[in-house]
LUMMI-173713 format. One line per 2 residues: for each residue x, y, z of N, C-alpha, C, CB. Coordinates in steps of 0.001 Angstrom, whole numbers, plus 524288, in hexadecimal, padded with zeros to 5 digits. Glycine has a CB too. Example, Ala and Ser with C-alpha at 12.3 -4.5 7.8 and 13.67 -1.06 7.14 Angstrom:
83386,7E9C6,81E78,8300C,7EE6C,81E78,83390,7F31C,81E78,82C2C,7EE87,82356 ~ 83232,7F736,81BA8,83566,7FBDC,81BE4,83264,8001E,81EBE,83704,7FDAA,8165D
END
This chain:
80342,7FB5B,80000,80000,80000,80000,80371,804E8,80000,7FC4A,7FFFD,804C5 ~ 802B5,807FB,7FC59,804A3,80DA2,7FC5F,80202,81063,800E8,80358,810AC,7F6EB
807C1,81264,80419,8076C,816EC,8077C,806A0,81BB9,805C0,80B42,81763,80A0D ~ 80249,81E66,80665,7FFC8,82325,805D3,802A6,82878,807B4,7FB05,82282,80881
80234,829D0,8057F,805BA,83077,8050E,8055E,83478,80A92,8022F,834F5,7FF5D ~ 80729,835BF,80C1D,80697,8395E,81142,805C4,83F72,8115B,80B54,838C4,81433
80217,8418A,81258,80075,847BF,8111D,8027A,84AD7,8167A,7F8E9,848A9,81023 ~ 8035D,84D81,8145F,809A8,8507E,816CC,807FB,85576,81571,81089,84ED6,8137F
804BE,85881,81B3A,80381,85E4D,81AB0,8074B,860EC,81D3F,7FE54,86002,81CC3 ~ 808E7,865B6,81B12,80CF9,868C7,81DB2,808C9,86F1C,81DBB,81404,868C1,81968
80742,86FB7,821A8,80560,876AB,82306,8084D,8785E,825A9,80055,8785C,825E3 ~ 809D7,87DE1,8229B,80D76,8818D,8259C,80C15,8871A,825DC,8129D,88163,8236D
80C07,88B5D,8298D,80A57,8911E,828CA,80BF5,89365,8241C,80C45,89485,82CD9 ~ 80BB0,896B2,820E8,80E63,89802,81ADB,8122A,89B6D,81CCB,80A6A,89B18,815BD
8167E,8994D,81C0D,81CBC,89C0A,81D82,82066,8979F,820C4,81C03,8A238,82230 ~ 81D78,89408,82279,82204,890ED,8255B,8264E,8897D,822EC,81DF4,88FB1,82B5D
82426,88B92,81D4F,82939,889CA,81A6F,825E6,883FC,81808,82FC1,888AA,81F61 ~ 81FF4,88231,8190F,81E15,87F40,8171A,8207B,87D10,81066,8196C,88156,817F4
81FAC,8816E,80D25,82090,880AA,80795,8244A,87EEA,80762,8207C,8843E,80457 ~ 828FB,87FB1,80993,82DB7,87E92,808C0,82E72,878EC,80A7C,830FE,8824D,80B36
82C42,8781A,80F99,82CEE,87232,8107C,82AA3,86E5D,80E65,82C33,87101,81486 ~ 82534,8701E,80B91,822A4,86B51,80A1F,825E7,86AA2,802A6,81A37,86C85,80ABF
82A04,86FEE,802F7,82AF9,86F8A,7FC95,8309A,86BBD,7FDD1,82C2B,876E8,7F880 ~ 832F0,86C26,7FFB3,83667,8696D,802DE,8359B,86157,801CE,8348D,86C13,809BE
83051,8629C,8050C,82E21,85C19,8063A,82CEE,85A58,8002D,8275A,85B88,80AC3 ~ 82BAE,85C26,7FD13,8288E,85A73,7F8B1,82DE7,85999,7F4C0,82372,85F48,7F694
831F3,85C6F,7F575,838C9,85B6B,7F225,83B76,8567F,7F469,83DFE,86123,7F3A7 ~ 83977,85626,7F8D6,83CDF,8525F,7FB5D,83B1E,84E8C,7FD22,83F4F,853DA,7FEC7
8374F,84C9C,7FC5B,833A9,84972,7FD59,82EE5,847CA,7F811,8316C,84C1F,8021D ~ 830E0,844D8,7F4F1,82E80,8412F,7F03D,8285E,83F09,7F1DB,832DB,83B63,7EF49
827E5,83D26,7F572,8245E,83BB5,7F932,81FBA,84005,7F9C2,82767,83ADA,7FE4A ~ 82193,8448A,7FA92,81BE6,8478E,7FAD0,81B16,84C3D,7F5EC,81B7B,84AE8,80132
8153D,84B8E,7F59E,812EB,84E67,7F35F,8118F,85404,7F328,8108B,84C9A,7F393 ~ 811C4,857BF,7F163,80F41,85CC4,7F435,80972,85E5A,7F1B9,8137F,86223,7F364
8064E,85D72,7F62E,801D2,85FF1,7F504,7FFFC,86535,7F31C,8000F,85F78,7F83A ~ 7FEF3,8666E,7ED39,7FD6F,86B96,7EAB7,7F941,86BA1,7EC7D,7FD73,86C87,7E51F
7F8D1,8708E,7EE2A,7F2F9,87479,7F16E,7F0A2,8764F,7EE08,7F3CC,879CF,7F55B ~ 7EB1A,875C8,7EC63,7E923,879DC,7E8C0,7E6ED,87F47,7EBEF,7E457,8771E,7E534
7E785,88384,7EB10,7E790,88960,7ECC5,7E3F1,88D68,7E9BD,7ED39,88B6D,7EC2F ~ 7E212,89066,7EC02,7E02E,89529,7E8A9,7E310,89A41,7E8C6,7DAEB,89686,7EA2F
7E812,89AE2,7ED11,7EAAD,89EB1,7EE19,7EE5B,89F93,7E8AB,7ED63,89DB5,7F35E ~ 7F014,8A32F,7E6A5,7F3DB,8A4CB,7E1D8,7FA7F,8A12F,7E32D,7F4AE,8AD2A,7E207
7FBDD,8A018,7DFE7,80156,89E74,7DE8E,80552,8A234,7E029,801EE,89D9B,7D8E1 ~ 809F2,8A0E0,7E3FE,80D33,8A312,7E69B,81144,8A369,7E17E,80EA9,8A011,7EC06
814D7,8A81A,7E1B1,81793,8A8AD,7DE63,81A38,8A355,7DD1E,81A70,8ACAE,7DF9A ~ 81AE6,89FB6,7D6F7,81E8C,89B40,7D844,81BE9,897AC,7D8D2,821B9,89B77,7DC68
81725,898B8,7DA54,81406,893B3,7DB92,80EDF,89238,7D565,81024,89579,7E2C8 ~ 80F3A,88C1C,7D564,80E8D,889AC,7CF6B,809C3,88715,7D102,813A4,88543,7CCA7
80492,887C3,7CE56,8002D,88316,7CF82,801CB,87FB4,7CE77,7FB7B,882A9,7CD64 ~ 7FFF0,879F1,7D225,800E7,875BE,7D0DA,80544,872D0,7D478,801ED,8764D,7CBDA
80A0F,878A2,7D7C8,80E03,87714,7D7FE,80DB8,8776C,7DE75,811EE,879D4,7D47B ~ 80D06,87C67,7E0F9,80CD2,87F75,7E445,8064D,87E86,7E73C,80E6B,884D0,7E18B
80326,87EEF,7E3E3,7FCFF,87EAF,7E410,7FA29,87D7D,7E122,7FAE4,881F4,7E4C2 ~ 7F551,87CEE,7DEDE,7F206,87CD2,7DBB7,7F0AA,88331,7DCD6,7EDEA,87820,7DC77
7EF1F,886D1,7D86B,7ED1D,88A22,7D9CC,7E721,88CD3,7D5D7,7F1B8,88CFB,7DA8F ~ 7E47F,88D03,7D917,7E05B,88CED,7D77B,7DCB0,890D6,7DB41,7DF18,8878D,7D6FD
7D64C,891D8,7D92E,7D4BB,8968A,7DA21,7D05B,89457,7DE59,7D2F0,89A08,7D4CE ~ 7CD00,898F3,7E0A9,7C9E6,8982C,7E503,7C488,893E2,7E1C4,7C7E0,89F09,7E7E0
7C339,89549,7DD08,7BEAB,892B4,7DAF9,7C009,88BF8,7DA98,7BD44,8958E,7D4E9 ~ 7C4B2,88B85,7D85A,7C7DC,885E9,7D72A,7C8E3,88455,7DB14,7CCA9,8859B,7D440
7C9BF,88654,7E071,7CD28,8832B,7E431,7C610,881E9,7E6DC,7D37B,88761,7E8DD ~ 7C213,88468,7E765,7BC8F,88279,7EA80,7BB51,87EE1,7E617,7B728,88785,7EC0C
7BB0F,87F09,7E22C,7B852,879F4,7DF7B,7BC5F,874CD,7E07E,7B769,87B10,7D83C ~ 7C0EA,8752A,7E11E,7C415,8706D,7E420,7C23A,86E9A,7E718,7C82A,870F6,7E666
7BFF7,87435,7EAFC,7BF38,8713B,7F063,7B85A,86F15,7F023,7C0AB,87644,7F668 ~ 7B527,87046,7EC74,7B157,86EE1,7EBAE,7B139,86746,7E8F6,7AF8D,873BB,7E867
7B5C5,8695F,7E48D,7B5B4,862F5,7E304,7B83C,85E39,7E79E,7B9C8,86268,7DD31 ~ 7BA4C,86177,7EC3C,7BBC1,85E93,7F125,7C1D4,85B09,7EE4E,7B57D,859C7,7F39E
7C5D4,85F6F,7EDCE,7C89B,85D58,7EC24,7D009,85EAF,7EDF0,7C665,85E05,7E759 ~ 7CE0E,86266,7F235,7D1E1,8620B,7F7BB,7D08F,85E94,7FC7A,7D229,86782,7FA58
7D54F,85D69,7FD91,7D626,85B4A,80245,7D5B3,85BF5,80682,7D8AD,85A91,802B5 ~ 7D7D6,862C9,80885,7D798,8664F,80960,7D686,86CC8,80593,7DADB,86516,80B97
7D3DC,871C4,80927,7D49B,874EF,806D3,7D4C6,879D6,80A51,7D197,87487,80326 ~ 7D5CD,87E0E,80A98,7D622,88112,80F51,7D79F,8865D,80B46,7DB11,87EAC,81497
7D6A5,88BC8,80F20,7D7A1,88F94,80D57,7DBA2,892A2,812F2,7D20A,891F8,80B1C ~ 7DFFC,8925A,80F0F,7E577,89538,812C6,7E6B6,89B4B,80F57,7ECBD,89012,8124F
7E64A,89F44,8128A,7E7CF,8A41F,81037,7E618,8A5BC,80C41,7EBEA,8A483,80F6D ~ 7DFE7,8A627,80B89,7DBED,8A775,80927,7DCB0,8A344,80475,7DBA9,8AD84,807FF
7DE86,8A065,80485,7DFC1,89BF8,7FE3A,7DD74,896A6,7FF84,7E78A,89A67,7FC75 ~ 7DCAB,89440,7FBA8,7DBFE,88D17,7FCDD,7DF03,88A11,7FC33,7D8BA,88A2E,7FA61
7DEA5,8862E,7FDF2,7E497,8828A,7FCCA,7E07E,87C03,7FCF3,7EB67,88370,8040F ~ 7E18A,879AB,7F9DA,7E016,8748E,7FB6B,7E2E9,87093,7F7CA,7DA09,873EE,7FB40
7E265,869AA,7FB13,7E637,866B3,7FA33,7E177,86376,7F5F8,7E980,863BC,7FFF0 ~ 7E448,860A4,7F1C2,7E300,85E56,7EDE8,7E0B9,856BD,7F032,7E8A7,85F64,7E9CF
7DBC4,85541,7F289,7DB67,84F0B,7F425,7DEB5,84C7B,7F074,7D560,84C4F,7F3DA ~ 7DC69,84C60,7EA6F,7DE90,84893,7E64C,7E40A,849EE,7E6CE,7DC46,84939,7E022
7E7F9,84C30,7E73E,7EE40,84E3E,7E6A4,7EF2A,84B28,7EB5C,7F026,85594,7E6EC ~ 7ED7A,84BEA,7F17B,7EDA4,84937,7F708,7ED4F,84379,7F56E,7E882,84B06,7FB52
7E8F9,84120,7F58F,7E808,83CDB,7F357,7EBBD,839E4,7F007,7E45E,83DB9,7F119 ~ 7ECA2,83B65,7EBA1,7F058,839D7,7E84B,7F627,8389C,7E88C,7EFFB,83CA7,7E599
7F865,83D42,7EAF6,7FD9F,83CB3,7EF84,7FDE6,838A9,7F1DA,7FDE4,84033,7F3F9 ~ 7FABF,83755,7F5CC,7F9B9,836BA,7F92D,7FAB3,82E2C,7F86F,7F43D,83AA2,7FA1A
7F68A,82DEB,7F622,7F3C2,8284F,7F245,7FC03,82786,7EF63,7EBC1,82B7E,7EA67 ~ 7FD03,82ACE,7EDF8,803B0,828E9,7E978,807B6,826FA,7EE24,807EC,83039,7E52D
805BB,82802,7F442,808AD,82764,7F962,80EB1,82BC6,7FA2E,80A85,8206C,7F962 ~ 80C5A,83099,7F808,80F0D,836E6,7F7B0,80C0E,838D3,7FC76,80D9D,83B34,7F151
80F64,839A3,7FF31,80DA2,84020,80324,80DC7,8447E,800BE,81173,841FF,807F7 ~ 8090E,845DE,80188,80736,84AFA,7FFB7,808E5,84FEC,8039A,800F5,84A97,7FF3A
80A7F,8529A,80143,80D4E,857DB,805A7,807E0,85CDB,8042A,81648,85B13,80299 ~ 8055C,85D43,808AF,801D9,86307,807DA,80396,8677E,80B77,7FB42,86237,80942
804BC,86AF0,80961,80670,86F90,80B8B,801BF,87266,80CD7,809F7,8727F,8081E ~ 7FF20,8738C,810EB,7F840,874ED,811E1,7F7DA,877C2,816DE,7F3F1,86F1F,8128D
7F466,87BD6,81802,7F2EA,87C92,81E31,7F158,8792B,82014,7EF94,87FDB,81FC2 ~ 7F021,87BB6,8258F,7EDC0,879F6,828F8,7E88B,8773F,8270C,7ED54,87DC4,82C57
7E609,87B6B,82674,7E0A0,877AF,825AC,7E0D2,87460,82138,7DB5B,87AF7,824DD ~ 7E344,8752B,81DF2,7E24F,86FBB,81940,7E5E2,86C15,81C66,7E4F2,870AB,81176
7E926,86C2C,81E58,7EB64,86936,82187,7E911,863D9,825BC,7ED3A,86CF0,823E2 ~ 7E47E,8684A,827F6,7DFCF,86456,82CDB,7DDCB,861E4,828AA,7D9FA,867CF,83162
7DB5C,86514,82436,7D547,8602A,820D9,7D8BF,85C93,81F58,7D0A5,8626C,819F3 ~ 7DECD,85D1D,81D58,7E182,856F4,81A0F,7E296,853AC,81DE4,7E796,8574E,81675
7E3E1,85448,822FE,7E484,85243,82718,7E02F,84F2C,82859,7E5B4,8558F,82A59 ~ 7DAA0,85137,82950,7D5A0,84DB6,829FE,7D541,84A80,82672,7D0CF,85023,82A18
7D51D,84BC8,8219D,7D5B3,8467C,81DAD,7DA09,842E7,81D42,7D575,847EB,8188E ~ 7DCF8,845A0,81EDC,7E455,841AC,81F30,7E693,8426F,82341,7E9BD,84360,81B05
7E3EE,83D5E,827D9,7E60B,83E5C,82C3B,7EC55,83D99,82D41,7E331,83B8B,82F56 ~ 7ED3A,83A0F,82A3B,7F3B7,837AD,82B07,7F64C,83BF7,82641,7F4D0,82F14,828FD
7F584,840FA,825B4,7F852,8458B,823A7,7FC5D,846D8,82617,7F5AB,849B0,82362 ~ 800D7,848FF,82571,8047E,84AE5,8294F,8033F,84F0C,827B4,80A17,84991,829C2
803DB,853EA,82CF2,8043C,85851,82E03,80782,85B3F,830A4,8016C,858DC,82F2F ~ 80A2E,85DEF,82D00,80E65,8618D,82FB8,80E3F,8672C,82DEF,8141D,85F81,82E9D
80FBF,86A8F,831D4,80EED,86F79,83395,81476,87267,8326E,80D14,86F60,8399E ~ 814BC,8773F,82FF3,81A0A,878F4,82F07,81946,87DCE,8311C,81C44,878D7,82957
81E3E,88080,83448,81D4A,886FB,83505,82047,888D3,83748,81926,88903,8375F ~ 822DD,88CA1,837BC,824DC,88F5D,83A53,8268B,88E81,83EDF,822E7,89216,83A48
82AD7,88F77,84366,82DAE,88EF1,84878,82908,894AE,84B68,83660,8904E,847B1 ~ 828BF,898F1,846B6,8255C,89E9D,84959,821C3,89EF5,84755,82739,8A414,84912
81DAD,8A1E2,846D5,81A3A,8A594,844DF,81D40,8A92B,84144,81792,8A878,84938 ~ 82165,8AC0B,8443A,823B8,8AF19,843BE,827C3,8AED5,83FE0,824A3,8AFED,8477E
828FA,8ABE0,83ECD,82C52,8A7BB,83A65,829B0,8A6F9,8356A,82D10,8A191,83C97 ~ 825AD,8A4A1,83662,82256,8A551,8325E,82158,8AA2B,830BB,81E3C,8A34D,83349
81FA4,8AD8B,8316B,81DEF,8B255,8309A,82339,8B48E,82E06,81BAD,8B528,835DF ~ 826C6,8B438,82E9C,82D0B,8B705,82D66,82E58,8B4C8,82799,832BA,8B4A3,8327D
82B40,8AF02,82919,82D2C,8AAD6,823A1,828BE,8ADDA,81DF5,82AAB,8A198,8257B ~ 82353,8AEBD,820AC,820B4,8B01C,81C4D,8220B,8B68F,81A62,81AAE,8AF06,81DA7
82436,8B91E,81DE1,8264A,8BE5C,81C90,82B74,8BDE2,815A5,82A2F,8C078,823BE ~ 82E4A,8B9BF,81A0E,832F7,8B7F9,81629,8319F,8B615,8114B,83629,8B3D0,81842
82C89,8B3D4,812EC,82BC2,8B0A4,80B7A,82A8A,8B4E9,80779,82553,8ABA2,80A7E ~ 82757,8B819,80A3E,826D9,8BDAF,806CA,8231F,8BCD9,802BC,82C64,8BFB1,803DB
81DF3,8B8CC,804B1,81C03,8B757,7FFAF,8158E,8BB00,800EA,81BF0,8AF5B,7FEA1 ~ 815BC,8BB2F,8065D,80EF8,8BCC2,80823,8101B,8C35C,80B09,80B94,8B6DD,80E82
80CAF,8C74C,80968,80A0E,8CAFE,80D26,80B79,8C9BC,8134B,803B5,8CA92,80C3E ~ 80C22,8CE62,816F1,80DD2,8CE11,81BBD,809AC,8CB59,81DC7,80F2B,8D2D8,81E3D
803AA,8CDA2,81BF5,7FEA3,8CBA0,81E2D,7FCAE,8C71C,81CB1,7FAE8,8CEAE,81D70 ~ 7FE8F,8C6D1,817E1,7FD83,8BF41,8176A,8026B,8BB04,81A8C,7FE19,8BD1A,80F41
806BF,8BD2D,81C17,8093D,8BC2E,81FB0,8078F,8BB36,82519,80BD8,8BF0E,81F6C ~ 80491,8BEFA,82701,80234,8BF93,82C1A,7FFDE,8BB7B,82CCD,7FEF3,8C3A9,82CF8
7F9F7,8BBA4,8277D,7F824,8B64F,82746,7F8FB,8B316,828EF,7F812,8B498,824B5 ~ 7FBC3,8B15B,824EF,8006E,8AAEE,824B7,80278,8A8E1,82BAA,808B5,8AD4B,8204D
80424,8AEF8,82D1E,805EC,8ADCC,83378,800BA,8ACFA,836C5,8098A,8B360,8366B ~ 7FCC2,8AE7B,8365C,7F85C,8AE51,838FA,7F5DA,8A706,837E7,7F458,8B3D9,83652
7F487,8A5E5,83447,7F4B7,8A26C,8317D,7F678,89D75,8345B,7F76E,8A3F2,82D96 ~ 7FCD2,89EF2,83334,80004,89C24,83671,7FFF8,89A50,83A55,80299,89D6A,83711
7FD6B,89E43,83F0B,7FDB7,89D31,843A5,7F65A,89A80,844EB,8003A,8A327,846DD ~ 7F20F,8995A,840BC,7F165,8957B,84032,7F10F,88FB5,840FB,7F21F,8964C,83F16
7F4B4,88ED4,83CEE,7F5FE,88A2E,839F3,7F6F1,8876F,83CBC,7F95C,889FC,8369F ~ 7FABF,88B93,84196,7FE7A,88761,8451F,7FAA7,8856B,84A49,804DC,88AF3,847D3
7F608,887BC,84ADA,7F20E,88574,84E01,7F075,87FB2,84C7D,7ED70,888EB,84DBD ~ 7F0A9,87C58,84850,7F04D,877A9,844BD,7F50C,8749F,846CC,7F097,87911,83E1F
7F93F,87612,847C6,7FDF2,8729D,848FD,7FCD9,86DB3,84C25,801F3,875B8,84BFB ~ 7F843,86CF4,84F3A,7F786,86869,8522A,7F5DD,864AB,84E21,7F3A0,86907,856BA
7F3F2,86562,849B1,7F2AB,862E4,844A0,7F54D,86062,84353,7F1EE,86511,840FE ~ 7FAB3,8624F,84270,7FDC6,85FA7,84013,80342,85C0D,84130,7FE44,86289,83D9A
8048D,858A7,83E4E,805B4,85444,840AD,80DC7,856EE,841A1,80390,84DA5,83BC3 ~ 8101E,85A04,83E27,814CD,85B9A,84066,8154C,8620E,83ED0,819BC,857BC,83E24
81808,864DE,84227,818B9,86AFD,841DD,81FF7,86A60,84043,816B1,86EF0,8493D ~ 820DB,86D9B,83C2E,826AE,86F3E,83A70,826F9,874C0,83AD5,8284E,86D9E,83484
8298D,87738,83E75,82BB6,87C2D,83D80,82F90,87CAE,83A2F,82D3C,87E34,8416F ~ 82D7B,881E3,8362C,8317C,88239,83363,83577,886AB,833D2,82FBD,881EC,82F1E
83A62,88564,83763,83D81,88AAE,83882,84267,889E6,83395,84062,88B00,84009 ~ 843EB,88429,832E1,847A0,8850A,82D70,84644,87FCD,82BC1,84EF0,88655,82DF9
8445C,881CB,824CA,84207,87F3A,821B3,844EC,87A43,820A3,84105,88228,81DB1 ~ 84A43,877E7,820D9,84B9C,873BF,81F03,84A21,87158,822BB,85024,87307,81D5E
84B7F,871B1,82738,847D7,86ECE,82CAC,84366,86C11,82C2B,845B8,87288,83075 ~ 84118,8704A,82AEE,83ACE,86F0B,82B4F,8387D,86A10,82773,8377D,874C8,8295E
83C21,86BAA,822E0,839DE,867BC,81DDF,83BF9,861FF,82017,83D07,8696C,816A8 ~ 8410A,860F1,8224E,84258,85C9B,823B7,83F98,85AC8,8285E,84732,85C9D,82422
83CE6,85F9A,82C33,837F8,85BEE,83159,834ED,85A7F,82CD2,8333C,86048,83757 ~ 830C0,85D1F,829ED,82E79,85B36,8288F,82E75,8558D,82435,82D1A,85EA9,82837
83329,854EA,820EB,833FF,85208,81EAA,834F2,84D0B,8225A,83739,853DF,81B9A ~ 834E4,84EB3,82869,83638,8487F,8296F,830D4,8469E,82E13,83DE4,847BA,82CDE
82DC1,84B31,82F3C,8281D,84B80,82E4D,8262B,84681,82AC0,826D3,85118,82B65 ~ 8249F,8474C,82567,823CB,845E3,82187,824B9,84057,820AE,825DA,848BB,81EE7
82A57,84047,8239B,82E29,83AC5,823C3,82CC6,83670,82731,833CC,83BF8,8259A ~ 82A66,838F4,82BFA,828AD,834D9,83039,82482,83422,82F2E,828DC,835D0,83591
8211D,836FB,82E3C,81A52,83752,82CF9,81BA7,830C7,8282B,81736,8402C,8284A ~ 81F1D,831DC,825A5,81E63,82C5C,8216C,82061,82718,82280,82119,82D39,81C3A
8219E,826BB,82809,824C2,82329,8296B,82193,82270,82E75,82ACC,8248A,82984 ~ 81CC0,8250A,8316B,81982,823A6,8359B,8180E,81F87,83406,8158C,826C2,83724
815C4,81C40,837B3,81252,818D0,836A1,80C94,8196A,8365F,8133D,815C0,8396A ~ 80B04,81C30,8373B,804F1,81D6A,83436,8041F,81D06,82F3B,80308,82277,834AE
808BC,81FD6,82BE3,80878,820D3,827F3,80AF1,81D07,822E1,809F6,82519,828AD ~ 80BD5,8185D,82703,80EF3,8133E,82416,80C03,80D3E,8253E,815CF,812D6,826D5
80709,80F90,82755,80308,8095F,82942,802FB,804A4,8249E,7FB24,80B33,82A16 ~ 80188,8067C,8210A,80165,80373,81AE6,806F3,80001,81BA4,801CE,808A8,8146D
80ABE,8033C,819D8,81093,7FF74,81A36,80FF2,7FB78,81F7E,816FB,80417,81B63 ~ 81141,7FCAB,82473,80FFC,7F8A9,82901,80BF6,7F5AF,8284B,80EFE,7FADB,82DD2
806E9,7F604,82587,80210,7F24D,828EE,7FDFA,7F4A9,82B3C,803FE,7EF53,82D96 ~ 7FF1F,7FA42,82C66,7FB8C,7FBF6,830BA,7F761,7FD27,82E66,7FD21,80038,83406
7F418,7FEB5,83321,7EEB0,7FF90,8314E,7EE85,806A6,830C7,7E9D8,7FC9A,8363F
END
């Protein structure tokens, strides 16, 4: 019997180095998949449909959700974001871990449907850190900054949710906790019953 693929959510506040680690996991790791988000928010400079996101408009992304054809779907920073079932599914069925980069709340609904999901949490050592990091990226308004920090402090009310927390104070660090995260989660025995016998 083929062992089934492992879904591997990573939520992080926007500034505390998420993108980078899950771009990291997906080079160095053959094994997982990265889950494309379809969106209604505009394309970041650099950023390619298809590649980055699906991107698409407020009328197209509700008839999706009418033909019931997310997994999840949620609205973060006035935009939508939702995960593709058939893309999940499919991954999933080839015995590929699927990597979704997602909030919080799309985070809880994939979780109720996929209890044996791993969940891990990425962010900052500060508040204050964060906030310095999104100054530095130079990509958002001071006040959509503020946001993001408000936001932030949030998200991190959810942390009992999830199954491991990585601070990220220096990024090569972080990618190697989490890469070995990733590593034990595939080598538990929950997640290896089929091979043993178990039930």
């Amino acid at each position: 019997m083929k062992k089934k693929g492992m879904i591997i959510i990573v939520s992080a506040p926007s500034g505390a180095g998420k993108t980078s680690i899950c771009n990291s996991l997906i080079k160095s790791d053959k094994n997982i998949v990265y889950s494309i988000s379809t969106t209604t928010r505009q394309p970041r400079k650099g950023e390619k449909n298809g590649k980055e996101y699906f991107f698409v408009d407020n009328k197209k992304f509700k008839d999706m959700v009418k033909k019931n054809l997310f997994v999840e779907y949620a609205k973060v920073h006035n935009y939508f974001y939702g995960t593709s079932k058939k893309m999940l599914e499919e991954t999933l069925n080839k015995g590929k871990d699927i990597l979704l980069d997602i909030d919080v709340q799309g985070a809880i609904k994939i979780k109720k449907q996929y209890k044996d999901a791993l969940m891990i949490f990425i962010t900052t050592p500060t508040l204050k850190i964060l906030k310095e990091r999104l100054i530095k990226r130079n990509k958002d308004l001071l006040d959509v900054i503020n946001t993001r920090v408000k936001n932030a402090k949030k998200e991190l009310m959810y942390l009992p949710r999830y199954d491991y927390l990585v601070l990220n104070d220096k990024l090569d660090i972080s990618i190697e906790n989490v890469k070995s995260i990733i590593k034990a989660e595939r080598l538990s025995i929950k997640r290896n019953k089929n091979i043993i016998g178990g039930k």
